[in-house]
C-alpha positions in Angstrom: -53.8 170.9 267.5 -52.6 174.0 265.7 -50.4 176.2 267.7 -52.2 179.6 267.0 -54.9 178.1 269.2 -54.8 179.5 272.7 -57.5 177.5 273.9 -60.1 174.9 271.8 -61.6 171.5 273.2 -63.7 168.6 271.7 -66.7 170.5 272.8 -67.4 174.5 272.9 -67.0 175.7 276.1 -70.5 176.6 277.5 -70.9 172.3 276.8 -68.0 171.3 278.6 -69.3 173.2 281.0 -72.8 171.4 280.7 -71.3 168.2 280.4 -69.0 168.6 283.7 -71.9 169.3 285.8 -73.8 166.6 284.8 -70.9 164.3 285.2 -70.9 165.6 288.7 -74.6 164.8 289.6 -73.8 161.4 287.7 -71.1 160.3 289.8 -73.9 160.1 292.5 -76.3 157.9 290.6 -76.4 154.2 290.5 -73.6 152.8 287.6 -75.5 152.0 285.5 -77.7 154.7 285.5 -74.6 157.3 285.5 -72.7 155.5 282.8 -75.9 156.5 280.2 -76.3 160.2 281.3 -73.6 161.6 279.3 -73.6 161.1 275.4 -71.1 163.6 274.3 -71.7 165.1 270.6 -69.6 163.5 268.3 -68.3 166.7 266.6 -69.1 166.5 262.6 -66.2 165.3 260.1 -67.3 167.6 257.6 -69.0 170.5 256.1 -71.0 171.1 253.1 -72.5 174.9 253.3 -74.8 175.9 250.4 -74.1 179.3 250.5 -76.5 181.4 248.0 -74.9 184.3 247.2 -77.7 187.1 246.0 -80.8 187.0 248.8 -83.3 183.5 248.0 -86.6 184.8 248.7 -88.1 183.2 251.4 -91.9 183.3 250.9 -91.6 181.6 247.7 -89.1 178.4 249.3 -89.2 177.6 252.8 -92.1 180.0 254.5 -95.1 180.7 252.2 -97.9 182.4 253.5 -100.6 180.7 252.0 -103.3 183.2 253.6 -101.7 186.2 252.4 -103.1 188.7 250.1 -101.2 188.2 246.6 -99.4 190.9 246.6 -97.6 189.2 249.4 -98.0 185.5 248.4 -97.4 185.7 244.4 -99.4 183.0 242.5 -97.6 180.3 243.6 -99.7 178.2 246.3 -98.1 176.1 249.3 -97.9 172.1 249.4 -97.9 170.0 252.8 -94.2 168.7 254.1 -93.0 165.4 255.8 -94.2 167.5 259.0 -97.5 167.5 259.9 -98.7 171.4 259.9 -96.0 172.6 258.2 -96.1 173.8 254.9 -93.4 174.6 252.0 -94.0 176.7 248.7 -94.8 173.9 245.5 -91.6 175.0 244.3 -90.2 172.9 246.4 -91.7 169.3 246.2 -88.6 167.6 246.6 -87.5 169.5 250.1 -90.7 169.2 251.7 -90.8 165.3 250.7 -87.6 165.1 252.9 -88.8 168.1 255.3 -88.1 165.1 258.2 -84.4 165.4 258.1 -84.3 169.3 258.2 -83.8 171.8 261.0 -85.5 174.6 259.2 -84.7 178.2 260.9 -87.7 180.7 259.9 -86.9 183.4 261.8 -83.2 184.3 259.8 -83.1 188.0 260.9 -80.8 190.5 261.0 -80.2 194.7 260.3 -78.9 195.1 256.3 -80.2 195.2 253.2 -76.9 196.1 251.8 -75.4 192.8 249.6 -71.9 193.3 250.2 -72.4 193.6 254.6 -74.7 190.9 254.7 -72.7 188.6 252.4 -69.0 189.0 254.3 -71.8 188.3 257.4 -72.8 185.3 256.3 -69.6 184.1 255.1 -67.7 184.7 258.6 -70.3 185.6 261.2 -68.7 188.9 261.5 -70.2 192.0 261.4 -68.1 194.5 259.2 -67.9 198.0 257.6 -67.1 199.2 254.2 -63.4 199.2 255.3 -63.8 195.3 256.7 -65.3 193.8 253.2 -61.6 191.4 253.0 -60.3 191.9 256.4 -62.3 189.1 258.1 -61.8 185.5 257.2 -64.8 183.2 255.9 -65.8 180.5 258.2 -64.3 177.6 256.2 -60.9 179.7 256.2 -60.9 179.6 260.4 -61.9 175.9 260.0 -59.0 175.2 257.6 -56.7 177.0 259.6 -57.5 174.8 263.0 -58.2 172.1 261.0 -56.2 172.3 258.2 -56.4 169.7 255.2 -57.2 166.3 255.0 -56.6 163.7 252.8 -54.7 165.4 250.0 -57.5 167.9 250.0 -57.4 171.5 250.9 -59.2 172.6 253.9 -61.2 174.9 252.0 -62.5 174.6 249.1 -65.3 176.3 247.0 -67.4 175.0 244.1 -67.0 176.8 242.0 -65.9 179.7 243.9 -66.6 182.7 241.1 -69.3 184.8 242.6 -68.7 188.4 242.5 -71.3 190.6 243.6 -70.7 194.7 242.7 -70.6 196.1 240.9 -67.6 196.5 240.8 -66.5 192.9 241.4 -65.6 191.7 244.4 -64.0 188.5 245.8 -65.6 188.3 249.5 -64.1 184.6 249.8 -60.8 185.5 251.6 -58.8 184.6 254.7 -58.9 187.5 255.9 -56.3 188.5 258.7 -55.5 185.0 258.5 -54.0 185.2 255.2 -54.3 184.8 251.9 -53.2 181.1 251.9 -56.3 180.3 254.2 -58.4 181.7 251.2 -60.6 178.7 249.8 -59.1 176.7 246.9 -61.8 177.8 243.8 -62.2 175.0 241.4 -63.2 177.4 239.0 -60.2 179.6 239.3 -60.7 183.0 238.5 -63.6 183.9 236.5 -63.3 185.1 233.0 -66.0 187.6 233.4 -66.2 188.9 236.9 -68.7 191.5 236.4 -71.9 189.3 236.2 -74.0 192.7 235.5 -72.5 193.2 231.9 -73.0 191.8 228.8 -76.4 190.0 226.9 -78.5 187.6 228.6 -81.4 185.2 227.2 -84.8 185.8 228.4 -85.2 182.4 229.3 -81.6 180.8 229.5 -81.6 177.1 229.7 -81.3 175.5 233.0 -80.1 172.3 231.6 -75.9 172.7 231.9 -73.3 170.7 232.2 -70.9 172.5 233.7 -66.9 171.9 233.7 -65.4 171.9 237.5 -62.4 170.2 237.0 -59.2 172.2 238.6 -57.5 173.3 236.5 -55.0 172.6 238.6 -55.2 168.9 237.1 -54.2 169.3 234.0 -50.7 169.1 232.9 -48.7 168.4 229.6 -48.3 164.7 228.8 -44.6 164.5 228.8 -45.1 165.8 232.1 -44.9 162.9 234.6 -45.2 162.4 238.0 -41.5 161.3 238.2 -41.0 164.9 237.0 -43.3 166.7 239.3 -41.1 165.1 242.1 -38.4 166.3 241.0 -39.5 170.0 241.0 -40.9 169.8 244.2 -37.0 168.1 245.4 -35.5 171.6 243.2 -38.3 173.8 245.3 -37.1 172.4 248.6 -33.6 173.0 248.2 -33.9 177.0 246.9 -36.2 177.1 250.1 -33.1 178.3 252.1 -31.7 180.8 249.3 -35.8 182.3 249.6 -36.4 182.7 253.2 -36.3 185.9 253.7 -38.5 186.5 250.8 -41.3 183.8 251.3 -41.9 185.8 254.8 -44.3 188.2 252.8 -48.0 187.6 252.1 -47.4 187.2 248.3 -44.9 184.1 248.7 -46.9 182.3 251.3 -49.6 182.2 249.2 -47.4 180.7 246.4 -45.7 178.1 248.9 -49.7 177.5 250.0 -50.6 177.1 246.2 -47.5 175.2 245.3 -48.3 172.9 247.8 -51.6 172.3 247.0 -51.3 172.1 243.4 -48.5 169.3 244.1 -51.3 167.2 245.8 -53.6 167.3 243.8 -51.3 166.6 240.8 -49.9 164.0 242.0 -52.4 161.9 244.1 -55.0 159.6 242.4 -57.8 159.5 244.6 -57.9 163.3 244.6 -58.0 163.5 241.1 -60.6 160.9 241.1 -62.6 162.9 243.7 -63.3 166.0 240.7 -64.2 163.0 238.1 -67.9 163.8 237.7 -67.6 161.5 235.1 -67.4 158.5 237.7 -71.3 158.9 238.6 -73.9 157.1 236.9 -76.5 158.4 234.8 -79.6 158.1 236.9 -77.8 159.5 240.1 -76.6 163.1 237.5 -80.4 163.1 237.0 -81.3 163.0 239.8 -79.2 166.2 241.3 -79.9 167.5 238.1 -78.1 168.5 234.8 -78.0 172.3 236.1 -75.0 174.2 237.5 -76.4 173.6 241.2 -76.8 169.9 240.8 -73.6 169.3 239.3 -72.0 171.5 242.0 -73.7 169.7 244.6 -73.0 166.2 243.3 -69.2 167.8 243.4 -69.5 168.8 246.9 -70.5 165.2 247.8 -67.9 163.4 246.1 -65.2 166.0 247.9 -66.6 164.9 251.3 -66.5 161.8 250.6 -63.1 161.4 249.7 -62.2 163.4 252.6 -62.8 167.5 252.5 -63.4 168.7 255.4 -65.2 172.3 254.5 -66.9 172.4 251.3 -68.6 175.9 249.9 -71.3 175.3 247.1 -71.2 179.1 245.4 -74.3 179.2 243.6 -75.8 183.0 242.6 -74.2 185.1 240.6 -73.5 183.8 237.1 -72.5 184.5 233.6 -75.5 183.2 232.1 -78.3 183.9 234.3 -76.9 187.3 236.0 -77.7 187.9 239.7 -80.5 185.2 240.1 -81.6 185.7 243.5 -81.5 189.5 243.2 -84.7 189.6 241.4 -85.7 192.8 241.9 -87.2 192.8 238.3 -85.3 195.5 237.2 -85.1 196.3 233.3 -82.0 195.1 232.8 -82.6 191.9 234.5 -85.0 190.2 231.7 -86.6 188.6 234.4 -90.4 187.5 234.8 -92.7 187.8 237.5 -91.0 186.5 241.0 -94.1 184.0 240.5 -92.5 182.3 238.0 -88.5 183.0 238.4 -88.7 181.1 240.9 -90.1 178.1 239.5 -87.5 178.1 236.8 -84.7 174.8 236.7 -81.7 177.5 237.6 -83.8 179.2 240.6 -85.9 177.9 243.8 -86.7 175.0 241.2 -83.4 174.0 240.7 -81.8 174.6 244.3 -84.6 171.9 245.7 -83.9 169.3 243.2 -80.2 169.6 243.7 -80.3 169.9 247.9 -82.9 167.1 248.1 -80.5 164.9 246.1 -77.1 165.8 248.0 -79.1 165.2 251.2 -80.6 161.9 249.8 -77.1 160.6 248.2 -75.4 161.9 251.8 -78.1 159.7 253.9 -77.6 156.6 251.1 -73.9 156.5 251.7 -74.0 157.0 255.3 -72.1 159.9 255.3 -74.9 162.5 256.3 -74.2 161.7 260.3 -71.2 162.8 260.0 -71.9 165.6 257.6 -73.2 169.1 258.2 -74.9 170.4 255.7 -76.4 174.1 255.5 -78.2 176.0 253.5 -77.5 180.1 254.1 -77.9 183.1 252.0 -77.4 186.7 253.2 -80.9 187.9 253.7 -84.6 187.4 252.8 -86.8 189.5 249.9 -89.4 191.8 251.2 -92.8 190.6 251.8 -94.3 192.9 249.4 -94.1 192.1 245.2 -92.8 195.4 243.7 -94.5 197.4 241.2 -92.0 195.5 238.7 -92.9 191.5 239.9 -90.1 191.3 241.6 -89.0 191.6 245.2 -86.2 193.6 246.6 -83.6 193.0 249.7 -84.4 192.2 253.5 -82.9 191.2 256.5 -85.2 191.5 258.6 -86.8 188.3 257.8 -85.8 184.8 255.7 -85.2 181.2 256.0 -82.4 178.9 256.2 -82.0 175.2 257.3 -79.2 172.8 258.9 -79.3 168.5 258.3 -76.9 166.0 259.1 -74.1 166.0 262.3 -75.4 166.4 265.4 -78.9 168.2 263.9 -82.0 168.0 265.9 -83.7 167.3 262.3 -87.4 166.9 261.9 -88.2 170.8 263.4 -88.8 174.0 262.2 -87.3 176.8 264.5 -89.0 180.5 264.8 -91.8 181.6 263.0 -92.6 184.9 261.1 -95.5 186.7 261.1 -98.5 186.5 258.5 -96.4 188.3 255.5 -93.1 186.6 256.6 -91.5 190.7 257.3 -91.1 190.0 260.9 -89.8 187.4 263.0 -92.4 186.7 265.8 -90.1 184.6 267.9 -86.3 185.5 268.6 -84.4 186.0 265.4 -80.9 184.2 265.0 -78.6 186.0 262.7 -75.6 185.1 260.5 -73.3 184.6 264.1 -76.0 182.8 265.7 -75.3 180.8 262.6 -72.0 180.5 262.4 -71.9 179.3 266.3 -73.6 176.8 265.3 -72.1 175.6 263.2 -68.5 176.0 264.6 -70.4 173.8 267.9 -71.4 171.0 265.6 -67.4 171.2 264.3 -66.4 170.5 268.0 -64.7 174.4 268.3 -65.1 176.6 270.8 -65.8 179.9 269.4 -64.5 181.9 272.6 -61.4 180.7 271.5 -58.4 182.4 270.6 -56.2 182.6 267.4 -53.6 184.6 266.0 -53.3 187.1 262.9 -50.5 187.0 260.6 -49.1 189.8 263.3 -49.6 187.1 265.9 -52.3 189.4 267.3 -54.8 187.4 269.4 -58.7 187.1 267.7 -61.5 185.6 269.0 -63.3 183.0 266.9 -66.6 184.8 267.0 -67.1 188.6 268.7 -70.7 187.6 269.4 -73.3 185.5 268.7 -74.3 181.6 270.2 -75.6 178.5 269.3 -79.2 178.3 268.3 -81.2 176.5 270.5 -82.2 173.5 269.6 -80.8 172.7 266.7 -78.2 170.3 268.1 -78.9 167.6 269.7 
């Protein structure tokens, strides 16, 4: 258990609670009887979150509204699911073919349109101003700090972890007042063009990519052996005294974080095999598909399965394809009608072939039961097409789904009304989310933990699990 935590048990605290009661009531019931009542949640090993930087619209995915006037509904139409009545858009066959292990939340709501608010949201559950856009730390940096690594792994890590929206640029995927070192490791480094919004892009870009996410972190000169990485690591310990004083600042930590980090995954084989996409076979990269998304979601499996514990697919802002899920239509955007975007390999298209096989390949390896996987981005688009094609930001209204650990799979949760603006059933937002989330992790999100100031923070200011989706 990490020190900084002042209080954090197997189970959040409003289940212990549960749980103690009904231990209680079955110490009076026949043994055998009593011994069944209590199945504890086995809390899940790992985390996959599919986080969709941008705004996925929601009518054309997860909650079409088939009966809707078209300048609601688009031209695409709906298609029937795994579930009986329930319906998802036809660009997304392979989603709805699977719709049976998904806990699919319609009723995603919360109060900003504004990309950069909703984002840090969504990424830590907090709600922020201006002035808090790098003060609070991601959910995957609060699991990494209680957590911490696993397996030679860090406990963060983002694939590729280069989306900036702006502009200007900025990096939202930060640790916050927990530190820079609690940041997640980005596989793809720092990006070489941060601003997504300048430069030329194609009308029609291809989907079809094969995309580089080796660290490169792995590569090293030849003559460079391991022998020789040891011994630089022995020469770092023993200056460690003669730099004390200095490594106390931010700016060091995060080098003795990095150093450490880069040392593990130089040196240890089965983490370097872990980023070998090469190691897949052919029909299974097909499958995911030969797009950024699947190859970044066929990384994220391979990371969980050699041990990550918290692994970010960053998927939305891009060099080639601009803000993708921002499709407003604007001018300078080259994009088609919303009708058709969104049946494109790199858009809606693309993010249900690639989800469908991660959730498949997870279920195949029997990793999915003790895998959570979630799908989140930081608001819906509005119900009505703009004068452009396009649609343009809402939080009132959009869709997200949870599979794997401890899911009550099989379900949709809320509904929206008839042009999918309003939730008619109580809206969960991004903390209701994040609750969730931390509940299926086994931590208690009343807890405590300490700044780099050693001042005391709760886990989550508001905000509780969504009922229902846990079993």
């Amino acid at each position: 258990m990490n020190s900084a935590v002042e209080f954090r048990g197997i189970l959040p605290r409003r289940d212990l609670l549960r749980v103690g009661s009904l231990s209680i009531a079955g110490s009076l019931l026949p043994g055998s009887l009593a011994a069944g009542a209590i199945e504890p949640r086995r809390p899940a090993d790992s985390v996959i979150f599919l986080w969709m930087g941008g705004g996925v619209t929601h009518i054309d995915s997860l909650d079409p509204k088939p009966e809707a006037p078209e300048e609601i509904r688009g031209t695409l139409t709906a298609i029937d699911t795994a579930l009986p009545g329930v319906q998802f858009c036809e660009t997304c066959p392979n989603l709805a073919k699977m719709a049976d292990d998904l806990c699919v939340v319609r009723s995603f709501s919360h109060d900003s349109n504004d990309h950069l608010l909703s984002q840090v949201y969504t990424l830590s559950g907090r709600k922020v101003t201006q002035a808090q856009l790098f003060t609070e730390p991601n959910i995957g940096a609060i699991v990494s700090h209680l957590l911490g690594p696993r397996n030679g792994l860090p406990g963060y890590i983002a694939v590729p972890g280069i989306t900036r929206p702006g502009p200007p640029p900025h990096d939202l995927f930060v640790g916050g007042w927990l530190g820079r070192e609690y940041a997640p490791f980005c596989v793809g480094g720092r990006p070489e063009q941060p601003d997504f919004t300048v430069g030329e892009k194609e009308d029609n870009p291809a989907a079809l990519h094969v995309e580089d996410l080796r660290p490169k972190e792995l590569d090293y000169p030849t003559e460079l052996t391991v022998g020789r990485l040891s011994s630089r690591a022995s020469l770092k310990t023993s200056l460690e005294h003669a730099t004390r004083v200095a490594e106390t600042s931010a700016v060091h930590a995060t080098a003795d974080e990095n150093f450490e980090s880069a040392m593990h995954l130089l040196t240890s084989p089965d983490v370097r095999q872990a980023f070998d996409l090469g190691a897949e076979d052919e029909p299974l990269r097909e499958r995911y598909g030969r797009t950024k998304i699947g190859g970044r979601c066929l990384l994220a499996r391979r990371l969980v399965e050699a041990g990550a514990r918290f692994v970010m697919v960053d998927y939305g802002y891009d060099p080639d394809y601009g803000n993708l899920w921002d499709i407003h239509n604007a001018s300078s955007q080259n994009f088609p009608h919303v009708s058709q975007m969104c049946q494109r390999g790199y858009n809606v298209a693309g993010i249900d072939k690639a989800f469908a096989a991660l959730i498949g390949d997870l279920k195949q390896r029997g990793l999915l039961e003790t895998t959570l996987v979630v799908f989140l981005t930081e608001f819906g688009r509005t119900p009505k097409i703009n004068a452009n094609g396009g649609r343009d930001h809402w939080g009132m209204c959009g869709s997200m789904f949870f599979t794997g650990a401890g899911v009550n799979s099989g379900q949709v949760i809320g509904e929206s009304d008839a042009q999918a603006g309003y939730p008619v059933t109580e809206g969960y937002g991004p903390a209701d989310i994040a609750a969730t989330m931390y509940a299926a992790m086994g931590i208690d999100q009343d807890a405590r933990i300490r700044d780099r100031e050693n001042r005391p923070h709760p886990i989550l200011d508001h905000g509780g699990p969504i009922p229902g989706v846990l079993a």
